[in-house]
Steps between C-alpha positions, in 0.01 A plus 500: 500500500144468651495905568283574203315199541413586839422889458221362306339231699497724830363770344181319557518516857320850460138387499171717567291349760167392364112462628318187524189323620504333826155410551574115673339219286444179727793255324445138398489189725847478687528073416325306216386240714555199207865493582476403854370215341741450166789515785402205695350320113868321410478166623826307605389170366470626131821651531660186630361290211598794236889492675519089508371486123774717397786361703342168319667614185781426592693782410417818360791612366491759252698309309341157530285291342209649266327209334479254828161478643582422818813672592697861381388844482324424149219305723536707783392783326216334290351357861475860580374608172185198531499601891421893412189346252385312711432800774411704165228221456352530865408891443364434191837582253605791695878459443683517220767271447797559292859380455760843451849335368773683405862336367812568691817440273759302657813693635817293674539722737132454660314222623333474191734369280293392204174641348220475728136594506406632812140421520229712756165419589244763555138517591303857488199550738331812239370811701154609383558889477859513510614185296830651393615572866715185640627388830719224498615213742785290360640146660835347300442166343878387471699286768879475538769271726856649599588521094324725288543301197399192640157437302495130566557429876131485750418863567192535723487862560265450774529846658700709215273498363213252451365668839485798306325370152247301712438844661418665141270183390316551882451885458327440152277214626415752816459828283294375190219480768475876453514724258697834507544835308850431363664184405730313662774213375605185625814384369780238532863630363718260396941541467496703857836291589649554192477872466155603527438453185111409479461868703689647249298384231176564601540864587625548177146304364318738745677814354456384130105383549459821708347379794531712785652326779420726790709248806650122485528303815792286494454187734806306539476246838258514663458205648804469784461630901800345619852681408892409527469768782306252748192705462128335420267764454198486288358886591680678293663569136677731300419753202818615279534784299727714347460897579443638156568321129874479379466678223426822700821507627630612179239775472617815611193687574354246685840471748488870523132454636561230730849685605281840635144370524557151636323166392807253520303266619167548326488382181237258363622220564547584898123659468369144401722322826303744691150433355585131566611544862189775547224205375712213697441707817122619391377134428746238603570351834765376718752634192759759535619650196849579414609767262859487403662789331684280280428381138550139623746269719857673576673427206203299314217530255113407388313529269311824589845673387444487107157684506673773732750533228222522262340809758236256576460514935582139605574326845585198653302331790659206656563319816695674775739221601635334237692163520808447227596163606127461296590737197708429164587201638626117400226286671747327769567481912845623632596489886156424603372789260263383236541774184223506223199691426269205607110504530509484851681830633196675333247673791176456303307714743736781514526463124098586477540801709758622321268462208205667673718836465516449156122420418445849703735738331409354177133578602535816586664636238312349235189625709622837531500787212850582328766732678529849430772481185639825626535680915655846525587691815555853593541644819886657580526762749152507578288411778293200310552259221327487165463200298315455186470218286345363119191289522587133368331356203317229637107340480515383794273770785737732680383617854782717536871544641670473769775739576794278715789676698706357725876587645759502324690194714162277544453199267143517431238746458414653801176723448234576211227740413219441243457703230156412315484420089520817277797656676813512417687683769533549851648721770621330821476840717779504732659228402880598418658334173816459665430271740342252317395289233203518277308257270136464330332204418105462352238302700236315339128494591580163708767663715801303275794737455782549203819480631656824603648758236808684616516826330755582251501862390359818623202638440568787235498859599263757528242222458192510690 
């Protein structure tokens, strides 16, 4: 049934070989020397007083207390409301602070059984030229023991995930010490354990306010270096993402792409777990970055996974050895095994690292100028490949491009060319499209790059 179909799209294959200018243009500064300093900015003791505040709740149940001052999610969440002020107050009101709610009806079958407003907390840092243009970094608010619907019982949620909502608050106070192009969000989710509900509901807020949401960095632990599998190791951590979004898999043209013209593991949201692992290595030290081709745990889930479904690139960054005895479970000790969630399990130094990658990808992408919206590539059964792409509407300075390729099996990009501001195309002479991969990205004036842009169509025919 795809003969038709595919008459069509190869027919493009045919393309005229075009002319361009080559005259080399010196390319921007290869590292924006501020983030060598926002990496090493978190500091470990904030972080430790943000994590024991919230495990001082209590429990942070999504479906605990709201009206308590002291303990429940309903403080919990207004500490980190008043916490996000008061680092709005030290750059002179540079945050704004906002509460995004949206009601999840109660369903028997879920761990929500009864009407519940799940309740966010967001602060936007505003961009000066491209104010519309987010990046996001997310930490969960709720806690949970070994029953879901156990609202009542202490829930400290030391490491899952205080570690990674203490993150979010330290970003912000590092970040709002500079200003950038684009805007960035700092933002605490709430119902993660039930369902991921508060993800849910605030990309469908983003989507219905318009907002365009360019990358959301899911932090879930952060905070633990020693795992069930013996191992302590604070030098490393791992980046999840999923290869392209779900709902492509239902598109036909787009599998019919991927199936002759490759890109199965290139979709945004793997683009952004590269950018992240490409700054960690620039700008961070002693930290080995650890991209997983997976959308999450075997079997499990975060809460980057509701903005993929809603085609928004999203990724989770967490520790690399986790410990479950200390996960989702009934504060208690067992054959010499104490189980709980508890304060002290929580690596405060590995947790600001950790949070140093953030502060950095965040900064360079709300430094650098949009991506190009649109790459295309042309190139079969000739001797070089052609790429062209459209020029992104953006205010913030564009140097240029850089062209990426790589091979086909390596993980990250492997080699780039610059291609100066004002043009939209480029031949790699020589370079075969079969045997590899191609991308583009746009380079600001300060070096900062977009993330990479796979391309998705070919460039039309007889087009010069």
């Amino acid at each position: 049934m795809y003969k038709p179909f595919l008459t069509g799209f190869l027919c493009f294959l045919g393309l005229n070989s075009y002319a361009q200018d080559t005259t080399p243009t010196a390319p921007p500064p290869a590292a924006d020397l501020r983030m060598y300093d926002i990496a090493e900015a978190p500091d470990p003791a904030r972080i430790e007083a943000d994590v024991t505040t919230l495990v001082n709740f209590g429990t942070r149940h999504t479906l605990s207390d709201t009206t308590s001052d002291t303990r429940g999610i309903g403080a919990a969440r207004r500490w980190i409301f008043s916490e996000f002020e008061r680092i709005s107050e030290a750059c002179g009101g540079c945050l704004e602070v906002m509460y995004q709610r949206n009601l999840v009806e109660g369903d028997p079958e879920s761990r929500i059984k009864e009407d519940t407003w799940v309740v966010n907390v967001i602060a936007v840092q505003r961009g000066s030229q491209d104010p519309n243009r987010f990046i996001m970094m997310s930490g969960d608010i709720d806690s949970r023991v070994s029953d879901p619907l156990d609202g009542t019982s202490d829930s400290p949620g030391a490491n899952d995930n205080a570690s990674g909502m203490a993150g979010a608050l330290e970003a912000a106070r590092v970040l709002t010490q500079y200003q950038f192009p684009g805007s960035i969000l700092y933002v605490g989710l709430s119902g993660e354990e039930q369902g991921l509900f508060g993800g849910k509901g605030m990309a469908d807020w983003l989507r219905e306010k318009e907002w365009n949401l360019t990358g959301t960095l899911n932090n879930d632990m952060i905070g633990n270096i020693t795992g069930v599998d013996g191992v302590t190791d604070n030098t490393s951590f791992r980046i999840f993402s999923e290869p392209y979004f779900p709902e492509d898999v239902e598109d036909e043209r787009k599998n019919i792409y991927r199936r002759f013209f490759g890109g199965e593991v290139d979709g945004p949201s793997r683009q952004l777990a590269r950018y992240i692992e490409r700054q960690t290595r620039q700008y961070a030290t002693n930290l080995e970055p650890m991209m997983i081709y997976r959308l999450d745990r075997f079997g499990r889930g975060g809460h980057h996974r509701p903005f993929n479904d809603a085609n928004i690139p999203g990724v989770r960054i967490m520790e690399t050895h986790e410990n479950y005895t200390q996960q989702h479970q009934d504060l208690r000790t067992e054959e010499g095994i104490e189980y709980g969630d508890r304060l002290e399990h929580v690596n405060f130094p590995y947790a600001a690292k950790l949070t140093g990658v953030n502060a950095i990808t965040l900064a360079g992408l709300a430094a650098a100028p949009a991506a190009p919206p649109l790459v295309m590539i042309g190139g079969a059964v000739e001797p070089s490949t052609r790429l062209r792409w459209e020029e992104p509407q953006t205010n913030t300075p564009i140097a240029g491009y850089y062209v990426h390729w790589r091979l086909t099996t390596a993980p990250q990009w492997e080699h780039k060319r610059f291609v100066p501001a004002g043009q939209l195309d480029y031949t790699l002479e020589n370079i075969v499209v079969d045997n590899y991969f191609f991308g583009v990205s746009t380079v600001g004036e300060d070096g900062n790059e977009s993330v990479v842009v796979f391309p998705s169509t070919l460039i039309p025919r007889g087009t010069k």
